[in-house]
N, CA, C and O of each residue as an XYZ file, in Angstrom:
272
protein
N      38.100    -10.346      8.003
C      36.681    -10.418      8.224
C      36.168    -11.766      7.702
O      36.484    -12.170      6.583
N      35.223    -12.582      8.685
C      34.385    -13.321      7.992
C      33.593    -13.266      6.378
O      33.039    -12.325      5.809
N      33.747    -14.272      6.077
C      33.397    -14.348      4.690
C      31.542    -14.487      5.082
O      31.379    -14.984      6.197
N      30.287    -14.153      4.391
C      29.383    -14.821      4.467
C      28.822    -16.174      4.257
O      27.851    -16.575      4.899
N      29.447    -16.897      3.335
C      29.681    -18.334      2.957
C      30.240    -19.213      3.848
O      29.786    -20.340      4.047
N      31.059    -18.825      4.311
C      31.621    -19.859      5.587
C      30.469    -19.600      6.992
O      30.730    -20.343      7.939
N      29.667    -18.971      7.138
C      28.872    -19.420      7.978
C      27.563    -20.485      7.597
O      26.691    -20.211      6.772
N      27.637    -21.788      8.411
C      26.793    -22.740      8.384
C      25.549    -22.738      9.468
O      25.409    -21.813     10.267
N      24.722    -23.794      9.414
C      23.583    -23.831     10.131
C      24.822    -24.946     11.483
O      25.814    -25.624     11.217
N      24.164    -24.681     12.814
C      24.779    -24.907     14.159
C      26.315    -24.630     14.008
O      27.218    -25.412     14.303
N      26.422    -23.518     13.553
C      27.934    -22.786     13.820
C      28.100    -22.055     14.901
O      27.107    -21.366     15.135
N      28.826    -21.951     15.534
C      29.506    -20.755     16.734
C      29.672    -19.770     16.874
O      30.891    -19.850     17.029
N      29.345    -18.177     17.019
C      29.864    -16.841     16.609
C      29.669    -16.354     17.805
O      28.730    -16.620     18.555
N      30.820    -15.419     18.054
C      30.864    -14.190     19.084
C      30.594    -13.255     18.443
O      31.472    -12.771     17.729
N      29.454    -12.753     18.474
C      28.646    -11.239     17.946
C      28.827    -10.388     19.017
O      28.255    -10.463     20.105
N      29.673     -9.548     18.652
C      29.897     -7.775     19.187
C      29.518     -6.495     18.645
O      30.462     -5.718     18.504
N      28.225     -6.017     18.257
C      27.768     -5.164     17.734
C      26.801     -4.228     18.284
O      25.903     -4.720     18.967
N      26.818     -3.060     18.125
C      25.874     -1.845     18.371
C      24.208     -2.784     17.816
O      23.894     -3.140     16.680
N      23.312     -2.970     19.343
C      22.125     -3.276     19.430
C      21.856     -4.738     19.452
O      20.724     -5.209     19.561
N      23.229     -5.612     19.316
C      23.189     -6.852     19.595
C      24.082     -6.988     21.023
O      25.230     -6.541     21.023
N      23.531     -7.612     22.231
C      24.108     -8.248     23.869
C      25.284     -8.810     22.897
O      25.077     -9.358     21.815
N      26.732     -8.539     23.563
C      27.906     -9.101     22.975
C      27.283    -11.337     23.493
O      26.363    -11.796     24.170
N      28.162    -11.833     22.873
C      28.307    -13.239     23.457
C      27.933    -14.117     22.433
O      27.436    -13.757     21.366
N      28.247    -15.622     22.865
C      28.404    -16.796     22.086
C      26.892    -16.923     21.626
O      26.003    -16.789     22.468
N      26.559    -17.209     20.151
C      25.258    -17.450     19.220
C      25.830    -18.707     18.915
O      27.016    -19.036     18.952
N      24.675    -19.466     18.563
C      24.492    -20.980     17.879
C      23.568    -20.306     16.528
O      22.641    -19.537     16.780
N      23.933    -20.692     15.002
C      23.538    -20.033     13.753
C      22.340    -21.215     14.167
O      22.508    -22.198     14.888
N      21.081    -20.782     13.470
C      19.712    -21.239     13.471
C      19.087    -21.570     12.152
O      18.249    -22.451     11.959
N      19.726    -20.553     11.052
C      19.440    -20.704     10.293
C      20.045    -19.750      8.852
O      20.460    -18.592      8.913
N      19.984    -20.303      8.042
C      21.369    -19.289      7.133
C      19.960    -19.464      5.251
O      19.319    -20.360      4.701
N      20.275    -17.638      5.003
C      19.287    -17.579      3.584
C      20.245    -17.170      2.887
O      20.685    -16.023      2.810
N      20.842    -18.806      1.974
C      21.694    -17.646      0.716
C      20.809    -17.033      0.091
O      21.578    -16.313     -0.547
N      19.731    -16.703     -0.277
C      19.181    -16.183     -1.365
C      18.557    -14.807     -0.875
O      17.847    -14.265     -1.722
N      18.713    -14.035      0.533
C      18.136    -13.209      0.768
C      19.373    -12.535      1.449
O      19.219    -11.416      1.939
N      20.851    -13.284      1.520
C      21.714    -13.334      2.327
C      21.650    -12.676      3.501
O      21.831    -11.464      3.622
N      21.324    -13.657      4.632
C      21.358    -13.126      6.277
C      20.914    -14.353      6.807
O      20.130    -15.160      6.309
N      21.796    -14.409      8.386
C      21.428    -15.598      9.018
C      21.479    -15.428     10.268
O      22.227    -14.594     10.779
N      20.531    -16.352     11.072
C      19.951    -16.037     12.298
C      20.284    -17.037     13.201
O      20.351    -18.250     13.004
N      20.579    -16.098     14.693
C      21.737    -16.907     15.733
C      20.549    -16.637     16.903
O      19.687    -15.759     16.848
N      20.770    -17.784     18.140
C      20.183    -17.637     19.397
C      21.285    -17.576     20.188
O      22.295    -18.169     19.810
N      21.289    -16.895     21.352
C      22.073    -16.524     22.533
C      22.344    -17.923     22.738
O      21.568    -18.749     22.256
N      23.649    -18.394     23.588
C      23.990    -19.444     23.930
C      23.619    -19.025     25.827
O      24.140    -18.231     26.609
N      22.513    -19.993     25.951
C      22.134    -19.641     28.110
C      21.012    -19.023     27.875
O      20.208    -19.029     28.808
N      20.684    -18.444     26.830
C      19.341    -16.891     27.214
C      18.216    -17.912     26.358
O      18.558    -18.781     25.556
N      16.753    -17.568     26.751
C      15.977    -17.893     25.922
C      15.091    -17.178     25.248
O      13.899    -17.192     25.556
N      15.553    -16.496     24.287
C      15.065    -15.228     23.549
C      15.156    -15.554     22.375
O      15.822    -16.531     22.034
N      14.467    -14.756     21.488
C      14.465    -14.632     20.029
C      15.452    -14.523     19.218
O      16.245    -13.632     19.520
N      15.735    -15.239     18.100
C      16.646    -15.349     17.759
C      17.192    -13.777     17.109
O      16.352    -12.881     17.015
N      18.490    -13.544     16.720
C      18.337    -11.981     16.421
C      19.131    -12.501     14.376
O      19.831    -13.311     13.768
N      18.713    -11.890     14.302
C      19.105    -11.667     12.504
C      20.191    -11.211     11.866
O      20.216    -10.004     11.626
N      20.977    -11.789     11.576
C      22.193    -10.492     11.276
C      22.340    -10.463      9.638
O      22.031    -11.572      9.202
N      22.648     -9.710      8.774
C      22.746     -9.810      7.654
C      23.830     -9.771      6.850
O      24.816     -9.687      7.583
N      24.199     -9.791      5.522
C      25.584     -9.900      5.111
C      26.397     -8.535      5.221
O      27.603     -8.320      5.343
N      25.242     -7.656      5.130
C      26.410     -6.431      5.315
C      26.994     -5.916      6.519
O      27.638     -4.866      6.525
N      26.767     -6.712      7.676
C      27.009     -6.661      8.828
C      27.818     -7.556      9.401
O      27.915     -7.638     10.626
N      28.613     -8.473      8.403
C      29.298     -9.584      9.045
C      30.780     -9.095     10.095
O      31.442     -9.700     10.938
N      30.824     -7.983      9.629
C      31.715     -7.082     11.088
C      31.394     -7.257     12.459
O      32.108     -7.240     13.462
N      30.334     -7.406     12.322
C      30.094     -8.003     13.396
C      30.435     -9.267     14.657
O      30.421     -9.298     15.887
N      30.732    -10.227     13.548
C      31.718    -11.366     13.876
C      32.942    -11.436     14.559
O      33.932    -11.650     13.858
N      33.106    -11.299     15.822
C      34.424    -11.113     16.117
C      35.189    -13.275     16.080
O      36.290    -13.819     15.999
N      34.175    -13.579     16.163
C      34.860    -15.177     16.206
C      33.811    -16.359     15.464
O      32.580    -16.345     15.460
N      34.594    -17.217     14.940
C      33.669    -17.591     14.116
C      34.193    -20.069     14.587
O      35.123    -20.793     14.231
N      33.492    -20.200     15.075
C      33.893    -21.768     15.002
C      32.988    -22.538     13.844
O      32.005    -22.116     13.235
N      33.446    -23.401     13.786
C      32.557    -24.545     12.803
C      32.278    -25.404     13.278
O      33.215    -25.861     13.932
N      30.945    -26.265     13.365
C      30.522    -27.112     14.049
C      30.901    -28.413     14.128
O      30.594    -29.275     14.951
N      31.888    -28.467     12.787
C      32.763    -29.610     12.620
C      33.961    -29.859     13.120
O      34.729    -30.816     13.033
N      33.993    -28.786     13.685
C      35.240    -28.189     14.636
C      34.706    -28.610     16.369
O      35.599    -28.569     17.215
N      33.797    -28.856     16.667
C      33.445    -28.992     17.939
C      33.355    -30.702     18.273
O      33.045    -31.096     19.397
């Protein structure tokens, strides 16, 4: 499983979860201090959705932007 710490701001994730559309997110924005961080659909123009640390199961893939 993804660690919460290794996700950065413009990181990559394939989110597969009950009430989240599966598919590629761009991270928007990351709160260590409230821990949870927020991704926009990659193509869609919708609200960003929230995911939090206890949900990082969610993560089926994780890139780094330093990686791209």
């Amino acid at each position: 499983m993804i660690q919460f710490n290794a996700i950065k701001v413009h990181d990559l994730v394939y989110l597969d979860s009950e009430g989240i559309v599966p598919g590629w997110f761009l991270v928007t924005g990351v709160s260590q201090k409230v821990k949870f961080f927020t991704a926009t659909q990659l193509g869609y123009d919708i609200r960003p959705v929230m995911v939090p640390s206890d949900r990082m199961g969610a993560i089926r893939k994780h890139i780094r932007a330093i990686a791209v």
